[in-house]
N, C-alpha and C positions, 0 to 999 in steps of 0.2 A: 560369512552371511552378514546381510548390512538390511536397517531399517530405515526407510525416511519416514520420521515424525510423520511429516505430511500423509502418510499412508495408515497412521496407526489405527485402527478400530478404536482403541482404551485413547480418553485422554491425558490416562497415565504413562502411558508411552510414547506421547505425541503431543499435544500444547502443556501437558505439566508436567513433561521428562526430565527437564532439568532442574525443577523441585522436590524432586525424589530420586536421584540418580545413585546416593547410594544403595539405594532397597535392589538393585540393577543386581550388582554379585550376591544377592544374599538369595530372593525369590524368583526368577530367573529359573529354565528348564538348567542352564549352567551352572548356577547356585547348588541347585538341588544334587546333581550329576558328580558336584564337586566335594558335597560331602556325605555324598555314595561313598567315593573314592575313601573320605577320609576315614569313615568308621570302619571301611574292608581293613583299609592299612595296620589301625588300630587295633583293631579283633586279630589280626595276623601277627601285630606283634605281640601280644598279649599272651598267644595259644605258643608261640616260640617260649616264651620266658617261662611256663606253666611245666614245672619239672615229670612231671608227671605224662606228659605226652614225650614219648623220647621219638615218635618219628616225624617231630614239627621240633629240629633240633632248635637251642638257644641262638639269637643273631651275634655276630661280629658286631665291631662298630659300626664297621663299615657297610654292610649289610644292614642295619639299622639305619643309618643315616640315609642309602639308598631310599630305601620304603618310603618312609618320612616325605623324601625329599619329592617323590610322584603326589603324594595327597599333599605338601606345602607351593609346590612350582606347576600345577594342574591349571591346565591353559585352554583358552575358548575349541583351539587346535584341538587338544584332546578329548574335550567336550564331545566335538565334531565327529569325533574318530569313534565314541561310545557309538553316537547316532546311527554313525555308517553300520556297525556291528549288531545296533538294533534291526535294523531289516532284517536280518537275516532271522535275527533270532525272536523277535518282535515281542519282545520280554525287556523291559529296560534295565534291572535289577542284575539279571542275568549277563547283558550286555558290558556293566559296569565289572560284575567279575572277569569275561573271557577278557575285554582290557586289559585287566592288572595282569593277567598271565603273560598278553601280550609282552608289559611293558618290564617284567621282571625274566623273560626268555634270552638264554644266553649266557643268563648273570648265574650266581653262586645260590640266587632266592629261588630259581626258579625247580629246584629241589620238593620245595616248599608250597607251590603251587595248589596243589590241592588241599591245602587248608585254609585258603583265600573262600571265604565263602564258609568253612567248615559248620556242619551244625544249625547255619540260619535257613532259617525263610526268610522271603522278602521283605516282610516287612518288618523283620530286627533291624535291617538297615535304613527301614524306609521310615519309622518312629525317631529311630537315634537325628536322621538326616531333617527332619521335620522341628524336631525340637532344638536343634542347632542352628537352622535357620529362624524361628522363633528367639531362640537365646538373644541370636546376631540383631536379628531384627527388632525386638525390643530395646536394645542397647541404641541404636540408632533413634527410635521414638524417644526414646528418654529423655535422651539430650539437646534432644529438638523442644522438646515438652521443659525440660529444667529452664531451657536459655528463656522460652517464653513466660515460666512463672515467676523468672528473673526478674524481669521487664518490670512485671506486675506489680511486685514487691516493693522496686525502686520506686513505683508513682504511684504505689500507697505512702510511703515514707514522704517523697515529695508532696506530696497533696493532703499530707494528715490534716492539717487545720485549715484548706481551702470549703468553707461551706458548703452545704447544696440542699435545695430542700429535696427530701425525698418524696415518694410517690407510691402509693400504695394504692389498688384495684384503680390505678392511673390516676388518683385525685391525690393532691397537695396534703403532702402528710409532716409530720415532725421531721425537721430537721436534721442534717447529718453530714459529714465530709465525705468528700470526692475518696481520700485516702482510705477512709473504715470502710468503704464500700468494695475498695480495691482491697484491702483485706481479706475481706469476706469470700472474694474469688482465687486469692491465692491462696488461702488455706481449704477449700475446696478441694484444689487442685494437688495441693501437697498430698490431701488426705489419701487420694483418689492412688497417686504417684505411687504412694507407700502400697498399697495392695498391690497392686502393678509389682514391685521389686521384690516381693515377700514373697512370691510363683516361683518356682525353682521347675522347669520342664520337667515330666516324667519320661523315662523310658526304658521298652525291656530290648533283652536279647537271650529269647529263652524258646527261640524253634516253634513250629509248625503251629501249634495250639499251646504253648506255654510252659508244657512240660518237662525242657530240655530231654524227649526222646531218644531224638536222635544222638545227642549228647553221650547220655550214658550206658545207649548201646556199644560205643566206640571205645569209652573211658569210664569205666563204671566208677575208677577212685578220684576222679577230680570232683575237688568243690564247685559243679559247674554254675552256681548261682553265686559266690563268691567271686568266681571270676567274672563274672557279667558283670556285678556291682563295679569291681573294678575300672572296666572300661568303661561306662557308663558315669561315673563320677569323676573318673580323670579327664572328661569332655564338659564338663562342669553342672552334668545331669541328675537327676535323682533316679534311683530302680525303683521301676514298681513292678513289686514281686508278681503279684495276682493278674494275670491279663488270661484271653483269649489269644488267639493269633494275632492280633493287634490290641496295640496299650487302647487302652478304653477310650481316652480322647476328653475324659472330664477336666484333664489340669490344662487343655488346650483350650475346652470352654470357659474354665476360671478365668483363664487370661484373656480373653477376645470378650468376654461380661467385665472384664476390669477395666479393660480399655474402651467398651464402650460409655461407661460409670465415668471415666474422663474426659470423655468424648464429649458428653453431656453437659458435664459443667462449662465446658468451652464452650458448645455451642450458645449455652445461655448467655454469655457471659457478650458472646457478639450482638448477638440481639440485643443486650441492654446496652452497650456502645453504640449499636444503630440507633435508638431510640435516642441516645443521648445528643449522639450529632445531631438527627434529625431536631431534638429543641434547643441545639444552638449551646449546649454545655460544654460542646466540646469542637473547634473548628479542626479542618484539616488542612496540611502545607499543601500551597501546591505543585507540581513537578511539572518542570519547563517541557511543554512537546505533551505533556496528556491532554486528553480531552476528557471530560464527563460523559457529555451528549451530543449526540452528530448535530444536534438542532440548535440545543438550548447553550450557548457558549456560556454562560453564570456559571453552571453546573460542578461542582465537585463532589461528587457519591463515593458513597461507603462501601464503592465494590470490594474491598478486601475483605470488611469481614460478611458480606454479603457473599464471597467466593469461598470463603471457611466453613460457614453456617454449608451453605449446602455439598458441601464435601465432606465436612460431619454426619452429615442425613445419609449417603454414598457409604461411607467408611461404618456407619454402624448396622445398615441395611443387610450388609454384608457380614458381620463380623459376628451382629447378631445372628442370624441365619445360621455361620457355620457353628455357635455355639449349642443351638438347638440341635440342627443336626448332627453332627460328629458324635454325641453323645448316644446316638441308638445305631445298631448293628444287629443284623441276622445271626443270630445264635455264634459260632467260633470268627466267623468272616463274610460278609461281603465287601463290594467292589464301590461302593457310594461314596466312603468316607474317600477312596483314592485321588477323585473328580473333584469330590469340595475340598481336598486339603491343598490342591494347586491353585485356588485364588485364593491363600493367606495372604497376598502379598499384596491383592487387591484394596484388602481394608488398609493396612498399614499403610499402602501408598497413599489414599485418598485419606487416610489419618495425616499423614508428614505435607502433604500439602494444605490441608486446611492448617494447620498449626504455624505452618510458615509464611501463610496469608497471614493469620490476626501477627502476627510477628512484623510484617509487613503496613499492618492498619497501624498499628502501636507506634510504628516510628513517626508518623504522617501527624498524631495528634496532639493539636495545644488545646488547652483548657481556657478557658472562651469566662474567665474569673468578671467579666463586668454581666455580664448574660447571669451567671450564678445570682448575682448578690439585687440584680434588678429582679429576678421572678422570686427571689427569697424576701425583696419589699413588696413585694404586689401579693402576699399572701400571711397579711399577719394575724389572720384566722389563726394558723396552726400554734399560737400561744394561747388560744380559749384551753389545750390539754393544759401548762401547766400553772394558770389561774385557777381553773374549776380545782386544781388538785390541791391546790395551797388553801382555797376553797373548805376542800374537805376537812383538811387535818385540823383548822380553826373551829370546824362544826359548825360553819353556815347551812342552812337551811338552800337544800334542791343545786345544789352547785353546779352540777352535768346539765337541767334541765334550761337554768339561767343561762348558760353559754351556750346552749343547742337556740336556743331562743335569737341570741345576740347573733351567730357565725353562722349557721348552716345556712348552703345553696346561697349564700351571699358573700361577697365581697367589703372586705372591711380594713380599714387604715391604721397605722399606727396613734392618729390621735383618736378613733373611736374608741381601742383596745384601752387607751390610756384613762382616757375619762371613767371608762368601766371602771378601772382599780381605781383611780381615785374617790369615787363612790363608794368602795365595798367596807365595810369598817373593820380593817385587817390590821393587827402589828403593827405596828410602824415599820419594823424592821422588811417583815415580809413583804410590807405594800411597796415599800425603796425598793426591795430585790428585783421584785416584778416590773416594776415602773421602770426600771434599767434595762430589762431584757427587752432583745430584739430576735426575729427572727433567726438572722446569721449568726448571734451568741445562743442560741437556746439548743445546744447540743451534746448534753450530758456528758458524756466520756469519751468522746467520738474520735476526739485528736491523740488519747492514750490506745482506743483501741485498733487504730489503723498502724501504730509502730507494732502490734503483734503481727505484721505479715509473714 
């Protein structure tokens, strides 16, 4: 079975395939089918080793290795082959078991056969297979997500004492470097990361409605929740004891509310880069063979993070959604959560391409240092803050009021600002200090707090 891009409905499948290609083996009906396979495997060999069942004898090696080697060498082929078995059976879960029977007929496993499956409902397999693909799949964002707050770090370090005035409700505000600002996003972004990594997936494997039933009709002396934990953790999961027929689905909303928490800072994070090019703080290279505008030839735009920003809106539209719903369920089971857990792959897709656009913007930009240090002359209002405050500590009379007087809704020079102090009967020392300061020096700790990236 082949897809042409050109055909795709998702343009995650089709114009941004190949910036998401490996989310491909993880969220994929293949993905999914593949670690069916693997947690059947894993319950089977589990229920072998568990002494206490003597007619699910212990495996050989080789019999072991066998088993293993169907959920490690599980191929689009056999994928195909579940599918064909689903017609018949029109149960996909089901499907995935008569398979393994298939593929262990013959052999010395297939003895053993009927405790492939033993004891679950579908959706033991289908929680474990959900959270595995999750596990995979966050592993992947991760490190799409580290490379980028890499980047960030490096051109805060770079840019620590590059000035810039800043801007606050969009008016000329105090002072600050390009670098502490890049700080400010990449500890954001760490913070956000750390919740992200701190989710350990839950998942059960405890039958029909929770109660290992069926379980201890069969074997009433096995530790059967013991054994669950087992398999369940040595896939690198957490058990959660308490469920319904399905694990409840809250640590799957943590995680889709965490990454939207991340989501968000990115997104901000492009908008303020847009805004930044747009005033010329920041130019971008340009690349032989682009175009900006079919019309305007001058043009180089900020599609990359203009392509992130709205694949962030995509990615959390989404991600939000399944976090609200996945979290309610009709009393032991309904069939809802089944529908919405098949575009997890959805957000993550449209998350790993927006992250690989601003990754993309990132590379394109130089800092445009004579643009900084001209609009940081053309605004030396923003020293009436700390005149009026040297103002204060001296105990002049109305300090705030006299510089609201002199700066506001007005445009003011370096030698008005000066003459000001020179007038004010201040220290000596103080009136030097301030008579020194300029704009592009007036930035308190700015260049130690951008090395905290």
């Amino acid at each position: 079975m082949s897809l042409d891009t050109l055909k795709a409905i998702s343009p995650i499948d089709g114009r941004y395939a190949s910036k998401c290609s490996e989310l491909q083996d993880i969220f994929s009906e293949y993905g999914l089918i593949k670690r069916r396979v693997l947690v059947e495997c894993v319950w089977l060999e589990a229920l072998a080793d568990e002494k206490l069942i003597p007619e699910c004898k212990s495996l050989t090696k080789a019999e072991r290795s066998l088993l293993l080697k169907i959920a490690s060498e599980f191929s689009v082929e056999d994928a195909m082959r579940v599918k064909e078995i689903e017609k018949t059976t029109n149960h996909d879960v089901k499907a995935v078991e008569y398979f393994l029977k298939e593929k262990i007929k013959g052999t010395s496993l297939e003895k053993r056969g009927e405790f492939i499956h033993f004891g679950c409902t579908s959706e033991d397999i289908n929680n474990m297979s959900h959270a595995l693909m999750l596990r995979d799949g966050k592993a992947v964002l991760r490190a799409a997500m580290d490379e980028m707050t890499s980047i960030i770090v490096d051109m805060a370090k770079k840019y620590a004492n590059s000035p810039m005035l800043a801007h606050t409700h969009g008016q000329p505000a105090s002072p600050t470097t390009v670098g502490k600002e890049l700080a400010v996003v990449s500890q954001r972004l760490k913070r956000q990361a750390a919740e992200i990594d701190r989710l350990v997936m839950p998942a059960k494997m405890n039958g029909a409605v929770g109660n290992f039933n069926a379980h201890y009709s069969a074997y009433p002396n096995v530790d059967w929740r013991k054994l669950s934990r087992k398999v369940i953790e040595s896939l690198g999961l957490r058990q959660n004891p308490l469920t319904t027929q399905i694990e409840s689905h809250d640590g799957i909303a943590e995680l889709f509310d965490a990454i939207c928490r991340w989501n968000g800072v990115l997104l901000d994070f492009d908008r303020d880069v847009w805004m930044y090019v747009s005033m010329g703080y920041f130019k971008q290279r340009t690349i032989k063979g682009e175009i900006g505008s079919s019309t305007m030839p001058h043009k180089v735009n900020p599609i990359d993070f203009e392509n992130s920003e709205g694949n962030l809106g995509l990615a959390n539209a989404v991600l939000s959604f399944m976090a609200r719903k996945l979290a309610i369920s009709r009393m032991q089971r309904d069939l809802t959560d089944s529908t919405t857990l098949r575009n997890m792959g959805v957000g993550f897709g449209y998350t790993l391409i927006a992250v690989r656009s601003t990754i993309k913007g990132l590379g394109k930009l130089e800092l445009n240092e004579e643009r900084l240090l001209a609009d940081l002359d053309s605004n030396w209002e923003v020293l009436a803050e700390p005149i009026q405050t040297v103002m204060r500590k001296v105990g002049m009379d109305k300090p705030y009021e006299r510089l609201k007087e002199l700066t506001r809704g007005r445009r003011v020079n370096a030698e008005i600002m000066r003459e000001f102090v020179m007038n004010l009967p201040l220290p000596e020392e103080d009136k030097k200090r301030l008579m020194k300061l300029t704009p592009d020096t007036y930035l308190g700790i700015a260049s130690k707090l951008a090395r905290l990236a």
